[in-house]
C-alpha positions, 0 to 999 in steps of 0.5 A: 223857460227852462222847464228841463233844469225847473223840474231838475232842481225841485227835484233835488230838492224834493229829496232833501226834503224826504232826508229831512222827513227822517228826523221825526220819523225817528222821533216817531220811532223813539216815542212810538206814537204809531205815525211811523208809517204815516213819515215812511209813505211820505218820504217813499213818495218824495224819493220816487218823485224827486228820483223821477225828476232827476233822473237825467240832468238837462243839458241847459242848466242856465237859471234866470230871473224868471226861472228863479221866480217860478222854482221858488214858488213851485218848490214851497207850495210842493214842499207844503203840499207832501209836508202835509202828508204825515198830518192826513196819513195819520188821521191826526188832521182828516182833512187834507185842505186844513194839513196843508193849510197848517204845513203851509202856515209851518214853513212859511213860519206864519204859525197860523193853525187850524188844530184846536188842541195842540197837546193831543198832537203826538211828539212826531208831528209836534217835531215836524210841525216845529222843524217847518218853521226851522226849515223854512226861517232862512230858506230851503232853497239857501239851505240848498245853495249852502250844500250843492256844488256849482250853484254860483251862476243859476242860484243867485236869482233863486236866492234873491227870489227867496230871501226877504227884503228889498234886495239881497247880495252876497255877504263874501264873494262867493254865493254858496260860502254866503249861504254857508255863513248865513246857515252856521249863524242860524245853527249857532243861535238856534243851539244857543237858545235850546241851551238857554231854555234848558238852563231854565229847567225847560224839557229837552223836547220843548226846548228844542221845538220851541227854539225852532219856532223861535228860530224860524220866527213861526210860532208854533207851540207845543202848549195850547197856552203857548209860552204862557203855559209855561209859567216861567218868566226866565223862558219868556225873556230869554223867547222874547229876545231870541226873538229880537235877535232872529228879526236882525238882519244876518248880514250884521251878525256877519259884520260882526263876525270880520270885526265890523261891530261898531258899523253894524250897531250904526244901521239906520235899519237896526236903529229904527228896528230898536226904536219902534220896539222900544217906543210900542213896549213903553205906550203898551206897558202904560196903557196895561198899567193904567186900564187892567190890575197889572202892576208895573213890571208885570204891564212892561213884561207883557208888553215886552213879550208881544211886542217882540213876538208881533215885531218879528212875526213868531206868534207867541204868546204869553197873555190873551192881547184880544182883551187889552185896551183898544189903542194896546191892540191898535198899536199890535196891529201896527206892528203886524204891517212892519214886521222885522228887519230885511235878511232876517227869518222874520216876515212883514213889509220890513223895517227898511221898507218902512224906512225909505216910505217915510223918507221918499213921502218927506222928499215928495212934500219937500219937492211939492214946496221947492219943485227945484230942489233935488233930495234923495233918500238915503240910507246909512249915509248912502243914497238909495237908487231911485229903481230901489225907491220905486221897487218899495212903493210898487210893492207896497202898493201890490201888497194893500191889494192882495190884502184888500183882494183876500179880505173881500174873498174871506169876508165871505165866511161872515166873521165880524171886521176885526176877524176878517182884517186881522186873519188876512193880515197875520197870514200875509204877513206871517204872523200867525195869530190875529185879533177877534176868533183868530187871536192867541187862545182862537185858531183859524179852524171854522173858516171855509175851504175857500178862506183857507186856500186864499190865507195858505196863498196869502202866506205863501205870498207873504213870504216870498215877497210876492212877486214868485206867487203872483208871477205863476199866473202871469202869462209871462211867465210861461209863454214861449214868446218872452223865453 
């Protein structure tokens, strides 16, 4: 383990993110809410702390595979815990467990909260909460690639610890260009949006903080109605298909940028991302339709909105789905389990996940009736690599677990089942708010200490795919004997 070149890069990391800390401490500035001091003792103690760090560049610089795990994982929960500085300094959030729950929830883009009344935030802290969800869409750590020189070699397996999905690649030959390309695409949509919202008659400060959430898929509002505060069915369609658009995986907006469109809307990922929102949208629209007094467009906005909201794990809302039919709320939780497309800013199990299960479980029971056949799963018309197939099980498998593990832990706060399962199942999965006490008009406040730390390392988990959570506590790890 190269504990030199770990504790080198996170520092740099570090002090990117005290040049990021800026941005509200501007906007503090601007509004005079008085939390100036609040961002100025935080960015002071990221600079000194990442300074100490870098003070003298390690002679080996060489990043493997487990050194790109533990960075991943060491940067987010650092990140979390001096992101949640300007929450405790302030006062606005006392407690520091509940402001790192909050920041963790913020970067991870989970957008879970433990802040009952959102409106009493002064516009800093709103901006800050946003931006975690804009910073932490696509990676700090890919936003670091993108802006450092000489990272090809080491940061491809801190890339590939980060980036959602079952495997990640270089959209052109060199890495840091491809996290260039992935960050312009995220610019670009993230200002298109702010664009959008504006042409609606939406304020400058809610389009941009909005647009983030959108944008990083996390969630966090600026109204404690959320969207539907808006009262704007122009700003609900446009969230609701950025939305959509942010669940798409990157790498075929890059298709579509080197004129390879008509293979990109050929993705089976892309097909069966359509297909399930379309089909959830339909059963949801007719089950609002027939058992509330909505009327038909008003049942298919509704269902649209949530759908699109639940799919790609952004946590907006724009109706309170705790009170809608059994199967409208059975079919949410379903979503909640899938989640977005691989390479998107979007958290879950993944569609393309989704898609090889089926497919390895149909080939299994084909070879169960005709043991001699040979079937393969394949993807795109491509056959997927057997290591691949069997990464997905051992992941899903690893993923009911942890799941199973957090709600044993958080079942302990005595919450009925559906508060329980649904609050563990939004933070994995990064989704934000759940069923029960922890739906879109609940917040995650009155859990324990306790549930709040297994939820903050269910997100984090969630997000980084699992493994760089789980392997801080493998003696692998850190033992010198597998360096």
């Amino acid at each position: 383990m190269n504990y030199r070149m770990i504790s080198y890069y996170i520092g740099r990391i570090l002090l990117i993110e005290a040049f990021l800390l800026i941005f509200p401490a501007v906007g503090s500035l601007i509004y005079g809410d008085g939390t100036l001091l609040s961002f100025a003792v935080t960015i002071g103690a990221l600079t000194l702390t990442g300074l100490l760090a870098v003070r003298k560049k390690p002679e080996k610089t060489s990043i493997y595979a487990k050194e790109g795990y533990v960075i991943v994982a060491l940067t987010w929960i650092l990140m979390s815990l001096f992101g949640a500085l300007p929450f405790y300094i302030s006062g606005y959030i006392p407690s520091f467990t509940d402001a790192f729950f909050e920041t963790v929830s913020g970067f991870t883009t989970t957008g879970a909260t433990i802040i009952r009344s959102v409106e009493a935030l002064p516009k800093s802290l709103l901006f800050w909460r946003s931006f975690t969800h804009w910073i932490g869409g696509m990676g700090i750590l890919v936003f670091v690639i993108a802006i450092m020189p000489k990272t090809e070699n080491s940061s491809m397996h801190v890339m590939r610890a980060e980036v959602p999905g079952p495997t990640v690649g270089k959209l052109v030959s060199k890495l840091r260009a491809s996290a260039r390309i992935l960050y312009g695409i995220y610019c670009v949509m993230t200002a298109a949006e702010i664009i959008m919202l504006l042409a609606g008659g939406m304020p400058l400060f809610d389009s941009i903080v909005n647009a983030f959430a959108t944008a990083g898929t996390g969630g966090f509002g600026v109204l404690n109605n959320s969207i539907e505060g808006y009262n704007s069915v122009y700003a609900e369609m446009v969230i609701a298909v950025f939305m959509l658009l942010f669940g798409v995986n990157f790498n075929l907006y890059y298709m579509f940028l080197v004129k390879q469109g008509k293979q990109a809307i050929k993705s089976e990922e892309l097909r069966w991302y359509i297909g399930i929102i379309t089909g959830a949208t339909l059963l949801i629209a007719v089950s609002l339709f027939t058992s509330t007094s909505n009327d038909i467009a008003d049942s298919f906005r509704l269902a649209f909105f949530q759908v699109s909201s639940i799919i790609t794990t952004t946590g907006f809302s724009t109706a309170n789905f705790n009170t809608w039919p059994v199967i409208s709320k059975f079919i949410l939780v379903f979503l909640m389990f899938i989640g977005a497309c691989a390479g998107s800013t979007g958290g879950g199990i993944k569609v393309s996940r989704l898609v090889i299960l089926v497919k390895s479980g149909l080939r299994d029971i084909k070879k169960a009736i005709n043991p001699r056949s040979i079937e393969t799963v394949k993807i795109d018309k491509r056959t997927v690599e057997e290591p691949v197939v069997k990464s997905v099980s051992v992941f899903f498998a690893t993923y009911m677990l942890v799941m199973a593990i957090s709600m044993l832990a958080v079942s302990l706060d005595g919450f009925n089942l559906e508060t329980t399962s649904t609050a563990v199942i939004a933070c994995i999965g990064n989704i934000g708010p759940g069923m029960g006490a922890v739906g879109p008009y609940g917040n995650y406040a009155d859990f324990s200490i306790l549930s709040k730390l297994v939820l903050s390392f269910d997100m984090l988990a969630g997000r980084l795919e699992l493994i760089p959570m789980l392997m801080l506590f493998s003696p692998y790890a850190w033992s010198k004997k597998y360096s």
